[in-house]
C-alpha positions as CSV (number, residue, x, y, z in Angstrom):
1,X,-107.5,-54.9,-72.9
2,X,-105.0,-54.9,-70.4
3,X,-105.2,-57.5,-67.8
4,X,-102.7,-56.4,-65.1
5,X,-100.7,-53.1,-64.0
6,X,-97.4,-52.9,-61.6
7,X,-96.8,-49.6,-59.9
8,X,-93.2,-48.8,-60.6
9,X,-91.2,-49.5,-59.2
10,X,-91.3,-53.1,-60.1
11,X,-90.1,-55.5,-57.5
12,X,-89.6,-59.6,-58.0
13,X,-92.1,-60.6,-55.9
14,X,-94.9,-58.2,-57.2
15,X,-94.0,-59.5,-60.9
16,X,-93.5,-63.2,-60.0
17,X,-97.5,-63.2,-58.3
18,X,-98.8,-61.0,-60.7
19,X,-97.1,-63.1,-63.7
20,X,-98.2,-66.7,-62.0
21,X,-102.3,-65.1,-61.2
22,X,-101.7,-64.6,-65.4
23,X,-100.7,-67.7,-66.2
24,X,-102.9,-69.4,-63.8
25,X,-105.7,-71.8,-65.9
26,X,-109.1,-69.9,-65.8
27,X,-111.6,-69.4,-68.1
28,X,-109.8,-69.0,-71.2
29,X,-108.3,-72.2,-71.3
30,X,-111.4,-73.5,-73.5
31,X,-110.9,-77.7,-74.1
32,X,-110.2,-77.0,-77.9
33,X,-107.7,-74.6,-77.5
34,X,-104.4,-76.6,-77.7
35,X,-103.0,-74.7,-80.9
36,X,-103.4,-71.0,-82.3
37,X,-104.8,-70.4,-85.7
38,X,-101.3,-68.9,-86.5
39,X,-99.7,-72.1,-85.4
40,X,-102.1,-74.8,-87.2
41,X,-101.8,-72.1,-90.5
42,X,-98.2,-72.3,-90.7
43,X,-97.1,-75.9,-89.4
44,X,-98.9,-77.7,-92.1
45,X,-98.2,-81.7,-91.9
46,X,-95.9,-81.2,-94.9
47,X,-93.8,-78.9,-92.6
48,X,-93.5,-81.3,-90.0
49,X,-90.6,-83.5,-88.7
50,X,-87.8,-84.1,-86.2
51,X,-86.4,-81.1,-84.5
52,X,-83.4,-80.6,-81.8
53,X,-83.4,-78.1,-79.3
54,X,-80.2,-77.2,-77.9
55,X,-80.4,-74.7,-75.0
56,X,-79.0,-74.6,-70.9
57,X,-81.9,-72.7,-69.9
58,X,-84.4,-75.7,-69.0
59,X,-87.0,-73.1,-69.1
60,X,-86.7,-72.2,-72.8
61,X,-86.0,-75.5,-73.3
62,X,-89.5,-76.9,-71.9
63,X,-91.3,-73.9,-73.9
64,X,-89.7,-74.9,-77.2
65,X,-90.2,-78.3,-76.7
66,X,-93.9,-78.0,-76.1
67,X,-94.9,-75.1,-78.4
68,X,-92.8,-77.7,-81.3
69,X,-95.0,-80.7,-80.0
70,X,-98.0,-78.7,-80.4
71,X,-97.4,-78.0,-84.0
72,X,-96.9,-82.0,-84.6
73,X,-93.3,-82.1,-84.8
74,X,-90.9,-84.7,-82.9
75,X,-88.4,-83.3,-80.6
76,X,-85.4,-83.9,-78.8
77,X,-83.3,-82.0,-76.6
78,X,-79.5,-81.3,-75.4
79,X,-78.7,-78.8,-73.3
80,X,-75.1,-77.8,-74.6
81,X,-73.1,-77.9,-77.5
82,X,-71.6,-81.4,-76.8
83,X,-74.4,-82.8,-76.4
84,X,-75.8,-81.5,-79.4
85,X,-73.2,-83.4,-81.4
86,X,-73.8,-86.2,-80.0
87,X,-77.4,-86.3,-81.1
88,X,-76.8,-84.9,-84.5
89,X,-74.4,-87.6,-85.5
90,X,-76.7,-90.2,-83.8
91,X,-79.8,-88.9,-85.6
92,X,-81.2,-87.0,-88.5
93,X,-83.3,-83.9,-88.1
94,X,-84.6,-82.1,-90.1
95,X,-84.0,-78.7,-88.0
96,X,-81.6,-77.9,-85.3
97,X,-82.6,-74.7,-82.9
98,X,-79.3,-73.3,-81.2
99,X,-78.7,-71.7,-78.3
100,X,-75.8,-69.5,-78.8
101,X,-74.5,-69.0,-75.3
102,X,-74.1,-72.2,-72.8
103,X,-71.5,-73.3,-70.9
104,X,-69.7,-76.5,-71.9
105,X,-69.6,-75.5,-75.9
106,X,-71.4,-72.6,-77.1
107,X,-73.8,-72.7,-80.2
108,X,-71.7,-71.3,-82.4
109,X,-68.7,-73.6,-81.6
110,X,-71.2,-76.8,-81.9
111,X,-72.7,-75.2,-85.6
112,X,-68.8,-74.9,-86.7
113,X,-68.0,-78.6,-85.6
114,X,-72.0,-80.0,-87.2
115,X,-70.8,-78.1,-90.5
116,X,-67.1,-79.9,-90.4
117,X,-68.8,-83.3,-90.1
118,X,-71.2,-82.7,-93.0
119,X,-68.3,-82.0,-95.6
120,X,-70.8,-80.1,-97.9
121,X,-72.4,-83.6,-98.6
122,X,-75.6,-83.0,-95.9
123,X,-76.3,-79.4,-94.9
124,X,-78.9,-79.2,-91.4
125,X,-80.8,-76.2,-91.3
126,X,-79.7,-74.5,-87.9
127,X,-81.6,-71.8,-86.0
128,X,-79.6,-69.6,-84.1
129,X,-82.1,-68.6,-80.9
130,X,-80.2,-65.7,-78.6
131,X,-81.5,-63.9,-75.9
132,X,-81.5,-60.2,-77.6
133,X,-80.5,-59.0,-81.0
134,X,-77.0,-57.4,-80.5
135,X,-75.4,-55.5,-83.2
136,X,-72.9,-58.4,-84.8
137,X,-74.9,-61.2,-83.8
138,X,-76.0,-61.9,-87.5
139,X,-72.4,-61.8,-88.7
140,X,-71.2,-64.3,-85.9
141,X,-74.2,-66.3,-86.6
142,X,-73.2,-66.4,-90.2
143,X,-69.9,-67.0,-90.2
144,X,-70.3,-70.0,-87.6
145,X,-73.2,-71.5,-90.3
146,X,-76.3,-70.5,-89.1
147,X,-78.8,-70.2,-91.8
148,X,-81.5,-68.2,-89.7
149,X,-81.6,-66.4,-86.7
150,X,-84.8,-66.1,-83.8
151,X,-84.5,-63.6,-81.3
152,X,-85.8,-64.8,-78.2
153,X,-88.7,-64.9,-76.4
154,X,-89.9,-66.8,-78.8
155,X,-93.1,-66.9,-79.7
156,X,-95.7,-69.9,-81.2
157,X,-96.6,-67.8,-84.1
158,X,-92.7,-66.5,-84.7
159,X,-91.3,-70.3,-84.4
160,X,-94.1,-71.5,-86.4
161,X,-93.1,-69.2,-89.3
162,X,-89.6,-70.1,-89.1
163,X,-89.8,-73.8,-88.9
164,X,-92.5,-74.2,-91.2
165,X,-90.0,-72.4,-93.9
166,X,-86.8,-74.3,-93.0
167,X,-88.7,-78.0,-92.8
168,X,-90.5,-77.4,-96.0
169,X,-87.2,-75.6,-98.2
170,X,-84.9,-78.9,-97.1
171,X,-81.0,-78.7,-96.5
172,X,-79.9,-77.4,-99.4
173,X,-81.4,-73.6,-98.8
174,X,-79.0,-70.6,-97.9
175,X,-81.1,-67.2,-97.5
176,X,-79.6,-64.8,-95.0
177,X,-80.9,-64.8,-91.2
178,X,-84.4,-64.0,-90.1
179,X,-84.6,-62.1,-87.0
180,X,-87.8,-61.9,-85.1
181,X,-87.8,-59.7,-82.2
182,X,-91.3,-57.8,-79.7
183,X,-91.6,-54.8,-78.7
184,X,-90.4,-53.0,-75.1
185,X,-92.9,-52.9,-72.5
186,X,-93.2,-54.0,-68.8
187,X,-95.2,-57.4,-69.4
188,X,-95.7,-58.9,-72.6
189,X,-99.4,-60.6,-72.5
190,X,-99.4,-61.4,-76.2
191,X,-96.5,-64.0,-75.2
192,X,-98.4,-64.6,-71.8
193,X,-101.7,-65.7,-73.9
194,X,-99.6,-67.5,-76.5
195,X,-97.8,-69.7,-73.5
196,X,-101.7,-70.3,-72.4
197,X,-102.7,-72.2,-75.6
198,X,-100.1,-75.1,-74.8
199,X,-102.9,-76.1,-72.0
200,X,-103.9,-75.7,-68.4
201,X,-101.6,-78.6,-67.3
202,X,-98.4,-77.1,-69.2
203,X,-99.0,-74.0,-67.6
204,X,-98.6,-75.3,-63.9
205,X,-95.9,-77.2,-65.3
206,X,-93.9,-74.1,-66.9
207,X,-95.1,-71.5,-63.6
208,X,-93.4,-73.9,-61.1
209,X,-90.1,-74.5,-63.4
210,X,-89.7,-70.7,-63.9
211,X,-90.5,-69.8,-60.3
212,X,-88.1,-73.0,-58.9
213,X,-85.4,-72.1,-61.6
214,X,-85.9,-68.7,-60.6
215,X,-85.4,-69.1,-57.2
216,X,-82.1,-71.3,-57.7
217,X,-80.4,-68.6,-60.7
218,X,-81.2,-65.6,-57.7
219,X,-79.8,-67.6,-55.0
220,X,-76.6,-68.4,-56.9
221,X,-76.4,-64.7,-57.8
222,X,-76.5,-64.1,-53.9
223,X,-73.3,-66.5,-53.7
224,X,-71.5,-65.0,-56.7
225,X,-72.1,-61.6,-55.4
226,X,-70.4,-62.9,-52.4
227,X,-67.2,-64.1,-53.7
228,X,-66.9,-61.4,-56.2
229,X,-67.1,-63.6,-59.1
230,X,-68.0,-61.1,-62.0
231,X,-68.2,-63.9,-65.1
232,X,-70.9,-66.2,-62.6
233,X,-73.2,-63.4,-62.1
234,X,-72.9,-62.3,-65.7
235,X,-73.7,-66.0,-67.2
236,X,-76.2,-66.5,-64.3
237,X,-78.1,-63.1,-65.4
238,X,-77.7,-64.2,-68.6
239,X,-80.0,-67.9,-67.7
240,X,-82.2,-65.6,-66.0
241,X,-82.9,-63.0,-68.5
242,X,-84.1,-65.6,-71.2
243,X,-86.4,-67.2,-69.0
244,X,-88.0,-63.7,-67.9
245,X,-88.3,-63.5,-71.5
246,X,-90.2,-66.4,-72.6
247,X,-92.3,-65.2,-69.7
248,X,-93.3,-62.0,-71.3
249,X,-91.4,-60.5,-67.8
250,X,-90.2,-57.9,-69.7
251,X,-88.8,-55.9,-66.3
252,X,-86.9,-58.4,-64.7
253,X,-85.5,-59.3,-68.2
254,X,-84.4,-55.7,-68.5
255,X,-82.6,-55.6,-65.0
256,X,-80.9,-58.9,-66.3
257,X,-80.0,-57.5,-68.7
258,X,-78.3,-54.7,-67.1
259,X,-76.7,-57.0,-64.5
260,X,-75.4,-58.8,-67.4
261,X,-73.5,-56.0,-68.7
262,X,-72.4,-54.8,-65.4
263,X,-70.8,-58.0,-64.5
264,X,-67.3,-57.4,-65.9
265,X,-67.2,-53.3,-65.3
266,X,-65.7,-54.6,-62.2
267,X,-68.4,-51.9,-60.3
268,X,-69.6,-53.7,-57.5
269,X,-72.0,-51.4,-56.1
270,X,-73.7,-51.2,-59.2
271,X,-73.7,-55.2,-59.6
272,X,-75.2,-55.5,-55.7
273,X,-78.2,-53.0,-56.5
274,X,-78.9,-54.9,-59.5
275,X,-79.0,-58.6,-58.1
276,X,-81.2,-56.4,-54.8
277,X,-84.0,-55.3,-58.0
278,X,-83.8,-58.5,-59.5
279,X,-83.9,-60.5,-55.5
């Protein structure tokens, strides 16, 4: 059934309380249900092991990191490509998930330099995660060495599936990308009631990073609106639009979106009506 409805048109605040009241711990968040059947089915112990998520957004990050936990695996973190590196050649995982844009050293720059340092003698499954499947991104992912590719939000179910093959098939497998993508819509409750499974305390933990982060990414829009920097607000809306999207905020991810691409047409109007819906 459908648990909320927005009156178009959408504004940030109405989304942000209607998305938090969702999200709030009620009575769905029985004791037992830490992990989805689709989760537990497909992240047998056999799959498990030591994962690295690599991603800016510390958002996405905490999602991934949780939903990964939840499933039994270990996991570390880095949130850009140089970190990454450092981690990989510090430690073996059994599964790397890459962001592909961050500031610093992009995803695709840090799968190049983790495939030079293997040589062909070790070969690290890595994930490509992006923020929406744009024509090209499977070649780019490719050609960098990516060996599949999740298209964000991600979901428990859809990470489940792709981990679960990649930590069971070992380092020596090649098939072409996987790309996992939802549906349009205005809010996505299927991710909202997957996000709900990782627990009551997570929750509150995940609401108050996304509305804080939120807060900060809008505010520093404001500024770069201000000095008419059109790469900021583009790699700002950018943050912003994958975190709307592990929220199931599929309207604010939308205007992102848009803001995103608007940031180097160099039309400023457009860009300050934009970062207004999105404010």
């Amino acid at each position: 059934g459908i648990d909320v409805s927005l009156p178009r048109p959408v504004s940030a605040d109405q989304l942000y309380v209607r998305l938090a009241a969702l999200l709030a711990p009620g009575d769905r968040d029985a004791p037992g249900s830490m992990i989805t059947r689709g989760m537990a089915a497909e992240a047998s112990p056999a799959a498990r092991g030591r994962i690295l998520v690599v991603d800016d957004n510390p958002v996405n990050q905490l999602v991934a990191l949780r939903m990964l936990e939840k499933m039994g695996h270990v996991v570390d973190v880095a949130d850009n490509g140089v970190v990454a590196l450092e981690r990989v050649a510090g430690n073996h995982y059994d599964a790397v998930l890459m962001d592909c844009q961050m500031p610093a050293m992009d995803g695709f720059e840090a799968t190049r330099e983790i495939r030079f340092r293997e040589g062909g003698d070790w070969h690290t499954p890595i994930i490509a995660m992006t923020a929406g499947a744009m024509r090209g991104d499977e070649e780019k992912c490719l050609e960098a060495g990516m060996d599949a590719y999740l298209s964000k939000p991600i979901t428990a179910d859809s990470l489940a599936r792709v981990m679960g093959r990649w930590t069971m098939l070992g380092a020596r497998s090649h098939p072409g990308p996987q790309v996992l993508q939802v549906e349009d819509g205005l809010l996505d409750t299927t991710l909202i009631s997957g996000l709900r499974d990782l627990g009551a305390e997570e929750f509150r933990n995940l609401i108050q990073l996304f509305l804080s982060d939120g807060a900060e990414r809008v505010a520093a829009l404001r500024s770069a609106e201000a000095d008419g920097d059109g790469p900021a607000i583009g790699n700002i809306a950018h943050s912003l639009r994958g975190s709307a999207a592990t929220f199931g905020a599929r309207a604010l991810a939308q205007l992102c979106a848009e803001l995103q691409e608007q940031a180097s047409s160099g039309e400023l109007a457009e860009r300050t009506t934009l970062i207004d819906s999105v404010d």
